[in-house]
C-alpha positions in Angstrom: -20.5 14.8 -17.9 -21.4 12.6 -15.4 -21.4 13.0 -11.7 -19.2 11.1 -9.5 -19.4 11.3 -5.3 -16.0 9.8 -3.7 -16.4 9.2 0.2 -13.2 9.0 1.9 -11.9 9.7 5.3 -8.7 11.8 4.6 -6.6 12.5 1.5 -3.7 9.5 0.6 -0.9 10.2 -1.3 -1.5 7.1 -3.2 -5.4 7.8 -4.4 -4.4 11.6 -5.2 -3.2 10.9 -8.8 -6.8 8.8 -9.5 -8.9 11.9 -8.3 -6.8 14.0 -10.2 -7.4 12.0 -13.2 -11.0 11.6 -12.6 -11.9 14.9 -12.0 -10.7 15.8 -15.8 -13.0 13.2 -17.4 -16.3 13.4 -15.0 -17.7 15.9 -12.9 -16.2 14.6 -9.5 -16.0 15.5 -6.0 -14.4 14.2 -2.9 -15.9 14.0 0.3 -13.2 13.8 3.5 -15.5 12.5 6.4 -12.5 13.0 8.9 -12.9 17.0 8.4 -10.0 19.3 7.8 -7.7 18.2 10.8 -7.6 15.2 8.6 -5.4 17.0 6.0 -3.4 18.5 8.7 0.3 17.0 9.5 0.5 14.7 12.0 2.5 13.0 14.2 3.2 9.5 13.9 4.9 8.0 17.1 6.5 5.2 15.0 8.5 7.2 12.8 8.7 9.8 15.7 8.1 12.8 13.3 5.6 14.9 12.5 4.6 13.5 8.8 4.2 16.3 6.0 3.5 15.0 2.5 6.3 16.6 0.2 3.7 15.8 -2.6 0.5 18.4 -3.2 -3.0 16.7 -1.5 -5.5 19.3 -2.7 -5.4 20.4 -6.2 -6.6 19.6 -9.2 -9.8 18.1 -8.1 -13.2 19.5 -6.1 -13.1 18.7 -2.2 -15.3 19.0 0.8 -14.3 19.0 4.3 -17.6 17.4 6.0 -18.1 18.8 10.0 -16.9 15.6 12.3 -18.7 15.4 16.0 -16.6 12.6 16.7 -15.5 12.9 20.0 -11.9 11.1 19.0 -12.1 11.9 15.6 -9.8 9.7 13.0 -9.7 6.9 10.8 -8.5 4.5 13.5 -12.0 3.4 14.4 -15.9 2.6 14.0 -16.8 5.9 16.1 -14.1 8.3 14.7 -16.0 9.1 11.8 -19.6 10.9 12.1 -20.8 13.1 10.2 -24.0 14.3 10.7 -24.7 15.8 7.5 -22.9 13.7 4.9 -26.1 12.1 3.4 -27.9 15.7 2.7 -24.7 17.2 1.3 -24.3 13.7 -0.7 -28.0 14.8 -1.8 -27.4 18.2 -2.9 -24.7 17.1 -5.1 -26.7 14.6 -7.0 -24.3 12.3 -8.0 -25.1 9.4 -10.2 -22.9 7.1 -9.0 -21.0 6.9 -5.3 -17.5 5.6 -4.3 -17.2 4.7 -0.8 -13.7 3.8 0.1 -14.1 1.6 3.4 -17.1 0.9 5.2 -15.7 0.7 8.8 -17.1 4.1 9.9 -20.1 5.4 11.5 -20.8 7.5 8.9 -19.8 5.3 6.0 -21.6 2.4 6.5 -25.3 4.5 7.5 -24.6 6.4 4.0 -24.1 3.0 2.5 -27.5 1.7 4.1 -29.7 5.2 3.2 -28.2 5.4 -0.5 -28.8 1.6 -1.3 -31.4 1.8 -4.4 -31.3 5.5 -4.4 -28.0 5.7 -6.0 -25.6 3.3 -7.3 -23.2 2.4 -4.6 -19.6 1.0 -5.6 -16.8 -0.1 -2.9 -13.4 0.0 -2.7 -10.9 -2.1 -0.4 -8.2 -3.9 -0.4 -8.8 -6.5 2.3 -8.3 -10.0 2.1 -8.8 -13.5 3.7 -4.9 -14.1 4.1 -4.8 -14.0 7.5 -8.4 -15.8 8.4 -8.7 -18.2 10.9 -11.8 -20.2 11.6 -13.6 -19.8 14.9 -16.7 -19.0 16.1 -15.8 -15.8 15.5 -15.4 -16.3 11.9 -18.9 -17.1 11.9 -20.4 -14.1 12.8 -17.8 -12.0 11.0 -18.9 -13.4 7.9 -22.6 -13.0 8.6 -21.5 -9.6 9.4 -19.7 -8.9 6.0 -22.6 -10.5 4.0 -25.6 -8.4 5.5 -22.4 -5.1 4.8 -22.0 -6.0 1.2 -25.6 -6.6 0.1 -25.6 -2.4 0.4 -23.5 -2.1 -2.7 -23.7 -2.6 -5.9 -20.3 -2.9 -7.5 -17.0 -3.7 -5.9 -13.8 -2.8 -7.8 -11.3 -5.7 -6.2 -7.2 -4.6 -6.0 -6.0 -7.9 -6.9 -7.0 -11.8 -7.0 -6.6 -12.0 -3.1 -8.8 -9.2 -2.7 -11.6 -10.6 -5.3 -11.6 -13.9 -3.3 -12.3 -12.0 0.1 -15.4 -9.8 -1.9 -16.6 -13.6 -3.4 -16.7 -15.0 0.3 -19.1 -12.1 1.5 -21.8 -12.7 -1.0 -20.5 -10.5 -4.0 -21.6 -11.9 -7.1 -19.5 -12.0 -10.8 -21.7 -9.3 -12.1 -20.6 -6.8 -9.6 -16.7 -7.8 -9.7 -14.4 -5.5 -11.4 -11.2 -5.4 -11.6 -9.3 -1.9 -11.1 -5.6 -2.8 -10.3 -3.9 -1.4 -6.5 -1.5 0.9 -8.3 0.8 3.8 -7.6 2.1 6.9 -9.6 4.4 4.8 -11.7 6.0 7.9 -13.5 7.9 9.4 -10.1 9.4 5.9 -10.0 10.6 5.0 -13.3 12.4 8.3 -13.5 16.2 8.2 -13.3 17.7 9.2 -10.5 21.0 8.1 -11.0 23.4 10.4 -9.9 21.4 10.6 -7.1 21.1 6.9 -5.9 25.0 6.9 -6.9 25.8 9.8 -4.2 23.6 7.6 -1.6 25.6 4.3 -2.4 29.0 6.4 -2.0 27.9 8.4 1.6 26.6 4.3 2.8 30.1 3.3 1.6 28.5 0.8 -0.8 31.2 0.0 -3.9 30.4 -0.8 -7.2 29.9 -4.2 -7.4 28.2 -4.7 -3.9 24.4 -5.5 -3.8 22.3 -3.5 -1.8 18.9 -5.1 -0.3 16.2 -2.6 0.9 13.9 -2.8 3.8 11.6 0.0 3.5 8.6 1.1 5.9 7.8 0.9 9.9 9.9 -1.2 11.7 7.3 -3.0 13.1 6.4 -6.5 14.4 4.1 -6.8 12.0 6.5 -6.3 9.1 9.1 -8.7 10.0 12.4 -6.6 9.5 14.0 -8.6 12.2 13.4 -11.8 10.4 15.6 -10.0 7.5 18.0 -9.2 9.5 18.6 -12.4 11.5 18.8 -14.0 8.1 20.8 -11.3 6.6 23.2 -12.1 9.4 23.3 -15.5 9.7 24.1 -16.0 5.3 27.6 -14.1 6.1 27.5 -12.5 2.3 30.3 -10.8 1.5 29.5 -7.8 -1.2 26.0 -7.4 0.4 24.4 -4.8 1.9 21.6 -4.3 4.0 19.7 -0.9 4.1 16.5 -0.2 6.7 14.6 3.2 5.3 12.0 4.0 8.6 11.3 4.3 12.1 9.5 2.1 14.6 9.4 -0.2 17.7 11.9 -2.6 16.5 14.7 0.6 15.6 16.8 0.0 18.5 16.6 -3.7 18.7 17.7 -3.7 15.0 20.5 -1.2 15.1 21.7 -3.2 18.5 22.0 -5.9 16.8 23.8 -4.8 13.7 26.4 -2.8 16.1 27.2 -6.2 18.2 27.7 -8.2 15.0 29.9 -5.2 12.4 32.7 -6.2 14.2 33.9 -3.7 12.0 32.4 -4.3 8.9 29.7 -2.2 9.0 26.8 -3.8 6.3 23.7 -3.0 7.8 22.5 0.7 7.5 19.7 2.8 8.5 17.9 6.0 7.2 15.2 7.7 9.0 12.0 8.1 7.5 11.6 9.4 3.8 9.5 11.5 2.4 7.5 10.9 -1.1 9.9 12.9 -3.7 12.9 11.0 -1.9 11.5 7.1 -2.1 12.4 7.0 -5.9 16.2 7.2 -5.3 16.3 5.1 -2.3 14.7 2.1 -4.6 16.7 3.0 -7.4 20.0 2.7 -5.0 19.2 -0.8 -4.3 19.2 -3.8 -6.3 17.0 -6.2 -4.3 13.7 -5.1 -2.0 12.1 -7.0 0.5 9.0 -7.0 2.7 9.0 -10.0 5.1 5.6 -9.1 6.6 4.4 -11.9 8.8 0.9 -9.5 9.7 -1.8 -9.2 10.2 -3.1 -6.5 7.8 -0.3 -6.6 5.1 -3.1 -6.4 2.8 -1.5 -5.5 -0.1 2.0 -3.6 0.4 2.4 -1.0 -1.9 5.8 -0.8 -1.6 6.0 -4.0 -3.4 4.4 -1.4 -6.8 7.4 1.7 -6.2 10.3 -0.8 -5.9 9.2 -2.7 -9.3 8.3 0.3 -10.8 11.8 1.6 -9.8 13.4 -1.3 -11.8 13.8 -3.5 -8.7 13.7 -7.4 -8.2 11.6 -8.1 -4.9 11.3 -10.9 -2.5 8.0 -11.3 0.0 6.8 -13.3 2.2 3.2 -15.3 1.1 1.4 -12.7 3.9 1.8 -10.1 1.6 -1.6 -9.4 -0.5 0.2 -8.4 -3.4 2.4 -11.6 -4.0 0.3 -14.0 -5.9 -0.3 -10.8 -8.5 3.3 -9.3 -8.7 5.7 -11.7 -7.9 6.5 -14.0 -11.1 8.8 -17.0 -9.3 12.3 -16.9 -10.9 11.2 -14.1 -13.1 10.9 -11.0 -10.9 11.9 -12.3 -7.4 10.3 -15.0 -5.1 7.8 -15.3 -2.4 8.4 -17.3 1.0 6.8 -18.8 3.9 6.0 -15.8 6.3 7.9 -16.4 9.5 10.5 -19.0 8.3 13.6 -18.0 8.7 15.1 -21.0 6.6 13.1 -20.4 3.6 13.9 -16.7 3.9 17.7 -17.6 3.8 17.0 -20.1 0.9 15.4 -17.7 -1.2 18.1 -14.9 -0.2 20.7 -16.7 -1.2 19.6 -17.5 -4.4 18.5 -13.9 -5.3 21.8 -12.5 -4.0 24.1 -15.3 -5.6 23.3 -14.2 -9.0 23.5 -10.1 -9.2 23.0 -10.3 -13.5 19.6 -12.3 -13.0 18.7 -9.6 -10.5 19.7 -7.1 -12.5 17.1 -9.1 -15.2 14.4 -9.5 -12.5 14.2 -5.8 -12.1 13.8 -4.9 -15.3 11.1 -8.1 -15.9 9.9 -6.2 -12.8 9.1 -2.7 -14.4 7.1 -4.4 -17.3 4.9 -6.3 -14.8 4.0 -3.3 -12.9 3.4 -1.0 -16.5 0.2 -2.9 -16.4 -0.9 -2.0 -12.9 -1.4 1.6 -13.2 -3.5 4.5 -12.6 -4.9 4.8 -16.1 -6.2 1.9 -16.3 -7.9 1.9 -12.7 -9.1 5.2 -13.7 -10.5 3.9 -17.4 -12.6 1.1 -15.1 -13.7 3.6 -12.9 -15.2 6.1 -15.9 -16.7 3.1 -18.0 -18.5 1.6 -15.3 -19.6 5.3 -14.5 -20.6 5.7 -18.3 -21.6 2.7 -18.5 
């Protein structure tokens, strides 16, 4: 079997299943460069909670928690991450090929520069030119991302916004592959119906009433009171509007919805939800939305657990994942980020027709079958074999 090095700052949910995968066809191990306070829970002032993952992080692959001298340690920036003896330790366990997922870390991009044609070096990220702007400052970013890039050898691109962004900064067709952005699909097809019928009741939904999801931080950057101005202004009867999170906007958002219920209560919110709950909550609606006007909605998986729950979805054309996932008319629609006419347009449409959304979502969960773990993992292991 051959040897496989994965440098990472801190275990994801989402990249758990592909390690666990991995580690039963190649001899793998995973580096965490942010040390063990990176698994440890933490608190996340927008959803004003301590998060614990209700999902296992640290079995069924092999792990090593690397010493951090970061005096601020974390993943939030350049200086967090530094580890003074990640290259030896990379070394000692010989590996013939290294994954590196981002490069924005002290320690990341000096392992990139000392392994470059020692060992073969592949990259992962999901970033994307979506929200670019040209300035002088674009300049030297992208003389920047150039001379970053010409340390690796193989970049495995998300999706076709991501592969543009990797083309840009010198990567050449030879060292492009394609290993989809993809989520545990199985925890999402799964029925939950009972469930998501109990949640429907206790938010006084009735059958026959559409239910559109909001699910994530409240945020600027995600738009959820762009949803709910034009949730508000289209009057719908039968339509429902659920917000699953926490974040800056809460109380502007549940302000709102109080002045205008005049009664009639349609908007709802639900604190944060943990991983083994996010199944039912898609499963409960029958239209999911992310409005994201960014920066940084580089991909939004989200977008993956409500289509693989079934689920039509609209986004706005900030979201990385739109030109890949979002069929127009098939599956849901895509609109202009930050235009709250188009947003109402497309609504409408979506909502005015609940058997074509009922038809979307299910056009929705063959779309996603194809974006899965197994096949990102099947890329991974040729190219390794390879």
């Amino acid at each position: 079997m051959k040897k496989l090095a994965i440098i990472i700052t801190h275990p994801i949910q989402y990249y758990i299943p592909v390690f666990q995968l991995l580690a039963k066809k190649c001899e793998l191990k995973v580096f965490y460069t942010w040390g063990e306070d990176g698994a440890n829970a933490k608190y996340d002032p927008d959803f004003k909670q301590t998060i614990v993952w209700d999902v296992p992080l640290l079995e069924g692959y092999n792990y090593e928690f690397l010493t951090n001298i970061a005096k601020d340690p974390g993943s939030h920036h350049y200086i967090g991450i530094d580890n003074p003896d990640l290259k030896a330790v990379i070394s000692r366990f010989s590996p013939d090929a290294i994954l590196i997922y981002g490069w924005a870390y002290k320690s990341h991009l000096s392992t990139m520069r000392y392994f470059k044609g020692k060992i073969p070096l592949w990259f992962r990220g999901d970033s994307t030119l979506i929200d670019e702007k040209r300035s002088f400052k674009d300049i030297a970013r992208t003389l920047f991302l150039k001379w970053v890039y010409k340390n690796i050898d193989k970049a495995f691109y998300v999706g076709s916004a991501n592969k543009a962004y990797f083309e840009k900064f010198g990567l050449k067709p030879g060292q492009l592959k394609f290993a989809p952005h993809a989520i545990d699909n199985d925890r999402f097809v799964m029925d939950r119906f009972d469930e998501t019928q109990t949640l429907r009741n206790k938010l006084g939904i009735v059958d026959g009433e559409i239910l559109v999801l909001f699910a994530g931080k409240l945020e600027r950057k995600k738009s959820p009171d762009l949803l709910s101005q034009a949730f508000l202004e289209l009057n719908t009867n039968d339509v429902h509007l659920l917000f699953v999170g926490n974040g800056e906007l809460e109380e502007q958002l549940k302000a709102l919805a109080l002045r205008q219920a005049q009664g009639d209560n349609k908007i709802h919110f639900i604190d944060f939800q943990n991983q083994t709950q996010m199944p039912l909550i898609y499963q409960a609606c029958n239209l999911f939305v992310l409005p994201s006007q960014g920066p940084g909605e580089t991909w939004g998986l989200a977008v993956n657990e409500a289509m693989a729950a079934g689920r039509a979805v609209l986004v706005s054309d900030k979201v990385g994942c739109a030109s890949d996932l979002v069929y127009r008319g098939q599956n849901g629609d895509i609109f202009r980020s930050n235009d709250l006419n188009d947003l109402k347009s497309k609504l409408s449409k979506l909502l005015s027709d609940p058997s074509k959304l009922e038809q979307m979502g299910i056009k929705s969960k063959h779309i996603i079958s194809d974006w899965n773990i197994d096949k990102q993992v099947r890329i991974f292991l040729k190219t390794l074999n390879d």
